[in-house]
C-alpha angles and dihedrals in degrees: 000000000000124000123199124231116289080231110108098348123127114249131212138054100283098045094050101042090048079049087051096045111039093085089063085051098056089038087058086050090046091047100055087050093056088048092054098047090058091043079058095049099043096039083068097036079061094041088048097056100057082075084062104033137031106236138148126264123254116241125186086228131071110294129245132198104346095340119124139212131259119253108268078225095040092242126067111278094244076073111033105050093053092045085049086049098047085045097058090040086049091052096045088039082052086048101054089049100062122020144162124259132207113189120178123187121222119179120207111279091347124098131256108315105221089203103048082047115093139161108215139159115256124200135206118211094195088051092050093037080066100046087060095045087051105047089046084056087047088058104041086054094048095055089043095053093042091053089061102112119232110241103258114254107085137053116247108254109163112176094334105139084201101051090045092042079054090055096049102054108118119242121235091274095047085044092117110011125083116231109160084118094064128087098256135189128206113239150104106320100156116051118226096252112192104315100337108105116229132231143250123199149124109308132167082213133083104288125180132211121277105245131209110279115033126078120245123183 
């Protein structure tokens, strides 16, 4: 343990314990904003992979036919129970970098001596050597894993509501049947006919892949 100098440095309990804690406050902050980098990601690595495989969609009710439910974390547990782990090591980690000290001086035979009494922040090189070891690793991983390419097929679409309405517009032969409880691909399901462009959407049919050239809607 390592204490910094008494000179300009705030005294008492509630300076120093605001001092001690407000790391674990800006790695809370750091953290939501990791998480939802990979909720983006994954959201159109999911969204990515209806153009390569016929699968249901993913509702926050209870699911009907081949419909499934939404994650409870909103990200698949293979991911968000390492990311809640790394979290909890982070925060200790965080904890045992900066702390709060009490030291109370005690004379022999003689009662507590007030001035030699004093509440301070200690401080732990080794702890703060492996935050940083660790968020370096945090961001390497992160830039790997968001280099990966998506497969061609689809547009990207992330969390647009337009993009995804587009894609869920039903094709001439959907029009009037309902089939959000089927397992559904993205793909070509209109034709260009003439000068009228095609579409591409969400249908529990055969569907083929949109070519260079046509318009499709």
């Amino acid at each position: 343990m390592i204490g910094w100098p008494d000179d300009g440095v705030p005294s008492g309990l509630i300076a120093n314990a605001l001092i001690a804690n407000a790391p674990q406050i800006i790695l809370s902050f750091i953290y939501f904003t990791y998480n939802g980098l990979f909720t983006a990601m994954l959201l159109s690595r999911e969204w990515n992979d209806f153009s390569r495989e016929r699968k249901g969609i993913r509702v926050s009710g209870l699911p009907r036919g081949h419909q499934r439910s939404s994650y409870f974390l909103h990200l698949p547990y293979r991911y968000s129970f390492p990311l809640m782990a790394l979290s909890a090591l982070l925060h200790w980690l965080v904890s045992e970098s900066i702390f709060l000290v009490d030291v109370n001086g005690y004379p022999t035979a003689s009662p507590k001596d007030l001035d030699e009494s004093f509440i301070t922040c200690g401080y732990s090189p080794a702890a703060m050597l492996l935050v940083i070891i660790a968020g370096v690793l945090m961001i390497v991983y992160i830039l790997v894993f968001g280099s990966l390419r998506f497969k061609p097929g689809i547009p990207v679409a992330s969390s647009c509501s337009l993009a995804i309405a587009a894609a869920c517009h039903p094709g001439s032969k959907n029009r009037d049947v309902d089939i959000s409880e089927s397992k559904l691909q993205w793909g070509v399901i209109d034709l260009p006919v003439g000068d009228e462009s095609g579409h591409c959407g969400f249908s529990d049919d055969a569907v083929s892949v949109p070519v260079d050239g046509p318009l499709y809607a």
